[in-house]
N, C-alpha and C positions, 0 to 999 in steps of 0.2 A: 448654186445648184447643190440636191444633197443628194447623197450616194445612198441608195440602202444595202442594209450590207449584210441583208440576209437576201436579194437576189440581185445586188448590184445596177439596178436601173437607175435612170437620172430622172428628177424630180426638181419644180420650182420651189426657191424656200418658202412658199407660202404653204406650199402642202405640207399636211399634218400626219396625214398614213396615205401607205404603199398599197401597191392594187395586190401586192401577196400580202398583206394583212398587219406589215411591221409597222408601229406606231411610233415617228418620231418624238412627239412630246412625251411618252413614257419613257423610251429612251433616256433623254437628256432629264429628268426627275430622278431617274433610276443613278445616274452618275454620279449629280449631284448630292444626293440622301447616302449614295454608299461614301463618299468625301467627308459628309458630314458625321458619320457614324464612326469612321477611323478615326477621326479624328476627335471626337468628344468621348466613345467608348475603352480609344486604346492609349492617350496621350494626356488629354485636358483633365481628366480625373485622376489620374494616376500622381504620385509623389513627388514628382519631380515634374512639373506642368511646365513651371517657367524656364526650368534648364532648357526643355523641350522646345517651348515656344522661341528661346532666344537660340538655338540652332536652326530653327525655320526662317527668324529673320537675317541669322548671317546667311542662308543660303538666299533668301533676298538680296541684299548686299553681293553676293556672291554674283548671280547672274545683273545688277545694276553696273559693278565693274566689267564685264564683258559689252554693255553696252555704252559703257567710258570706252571701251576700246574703237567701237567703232564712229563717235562722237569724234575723239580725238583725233582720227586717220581722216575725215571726212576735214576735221578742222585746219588739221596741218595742211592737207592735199590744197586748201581753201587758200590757204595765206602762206603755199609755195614753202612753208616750213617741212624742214627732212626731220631735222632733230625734235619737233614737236610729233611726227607720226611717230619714231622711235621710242620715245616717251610714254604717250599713251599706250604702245602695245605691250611696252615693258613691266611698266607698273600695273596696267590691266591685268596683265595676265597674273603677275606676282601676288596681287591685291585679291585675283581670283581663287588663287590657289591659298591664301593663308585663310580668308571665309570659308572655303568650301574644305577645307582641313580643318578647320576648330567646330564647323558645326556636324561633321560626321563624324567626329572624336566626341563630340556631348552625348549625339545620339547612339555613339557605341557603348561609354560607358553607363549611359542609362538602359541599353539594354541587357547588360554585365551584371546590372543592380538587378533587374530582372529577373536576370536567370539564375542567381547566385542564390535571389530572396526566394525561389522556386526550390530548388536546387535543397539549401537548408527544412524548408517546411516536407518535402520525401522525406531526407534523411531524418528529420524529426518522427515522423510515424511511423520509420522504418525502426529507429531506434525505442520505440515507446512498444510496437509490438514484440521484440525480442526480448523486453524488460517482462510482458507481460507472458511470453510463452516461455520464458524463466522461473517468474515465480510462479508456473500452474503446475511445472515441473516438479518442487520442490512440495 
């Protein structure tokens, strides 16, 4: 069933628009193309592409260890092991936290580089017009 959620009635997923006019398949286009647009206009061109993409897949990894976690509690629970659920919640969790730290550490200091390399190109113009209302002075 889908919710429209500009007057919240309920719909089969076969329908395509809402009887107040909201169009599901533009919708989900619209999601989609704004996904694709972050992501090729503010990341994949930019200087540091691969640092970027290799923090998106520790954050993959990141959420695949939480799902080690529940693998492993399902598994222990399975073959009556305690010290196997312990195990996997332990290292899960730990394994989650060291990808999900090294890939928001990549992406902070790329945006560090960002705003630093912003930051110098002000001050550049800032410093190039007081050279030039310098010498109009003189």
């Amino acid at each position: 069933m889908k919710v429209c959620p500009k007057c919240e009635m309920s719909h089969e997923d076969e329908r395509s628009k809402c009887g107040c006019g909201y169009d599901f398949d533009e919708d989900v286009i619209r999601k989609v193309t704004k996904w694709a647009r972050f992501f090729h206009y503010h990341r994949l061109n930019a200087k540091y592409s691969a640092l970027y993409i290799i923090g998106l897949l520790l954050d993959v990894l990141a959420v695949i260890s939480l799902l080690y976690i529940i693998l492993g509690v399902a598994g222990g629970l399975f073959n009556h092991s305690f010290m196997m659920v312990i195990v996997a919640i332990i290292s899960g969790i730990a394994s989650y936290i060291i990808f999900k730290a090294i890939s928001e550490s990549i992406i902070l200091f790329i945006g560090i580089e960002e705003n630093t390399s912003k930051t110098n190109d002000i001050l550049g113009k800032i410093l190039e017009s007081l050279r030039e209302s310098q010498i109009t002075k003189l």
